[in-house]
C-alpha positions, 0 to 999 in steps of 0.5 A, a space after each residue: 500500500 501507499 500513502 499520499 499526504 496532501 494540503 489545500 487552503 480553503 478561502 478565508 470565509 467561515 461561511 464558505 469553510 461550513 458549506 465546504 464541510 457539509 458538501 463533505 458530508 455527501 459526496 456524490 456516489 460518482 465521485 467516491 466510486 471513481 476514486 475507488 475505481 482508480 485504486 484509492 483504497 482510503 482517503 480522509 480530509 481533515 480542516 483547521 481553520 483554512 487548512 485541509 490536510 488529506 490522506 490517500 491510501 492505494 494500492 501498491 501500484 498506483 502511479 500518481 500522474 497516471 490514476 490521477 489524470 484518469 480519475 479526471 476523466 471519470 463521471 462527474 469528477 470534471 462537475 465536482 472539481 468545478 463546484 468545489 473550486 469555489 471553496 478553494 484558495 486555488 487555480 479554479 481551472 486547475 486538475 484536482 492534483 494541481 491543486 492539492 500540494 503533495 506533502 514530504 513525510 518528515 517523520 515516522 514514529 517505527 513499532 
């Protein structure tokens, strides 16, 4: 299994930042069944304040440009990206994996 760690800011609006987590609370069944179709096993976003943080496990042979350009390619993934553009202090016309900054691990605490 792999593991991507990614950071996004959201717009500096608390209105925006509850309306962001809410439309969290029901992802489109289209956009979970690409991301799983691609060969994300798991994903998680956490937020404080502005801040989003995601973990994304995969399968060992996921290819991050790759599965990431055919997960744009997907039902409904183009709508989603564009409609959660508005939450995001990013690009609007930028991919998902443009805007969303893939992070260094740093540490790692062994068993």
């Amino acid at each position: 299994m792999k593991r991507y760690c990614q950071t996004l800011k959201l717009r500096e609006n608390e209105e925006l930042i509850k309306q962001y987590c809410e439309e969290h609370s029901h992802v489109w069944p289209e956009i979970q069944a690409g991301i799983k179709e691609v060969g994300i096993l798991d994903m998680q976003i956490y937020i404080h304040g502005c801040d989003l943080f995601m973990i994304c496990d995969t399968v060992d042979d996921f290819d991050w440009i790759k599965d990431n350009a055919r997960l744009a390619t997907l039902p409904r993934q183009a709508e989603w990206e564009t409609y959660m553009a508005r939450f995001q202090d990013a690009d609007p016309g930028a991919a998902s994996n443009e805007k969303w900054k893939l992070m260094d691990k740093i540490f790692e605490l062994k068993k």
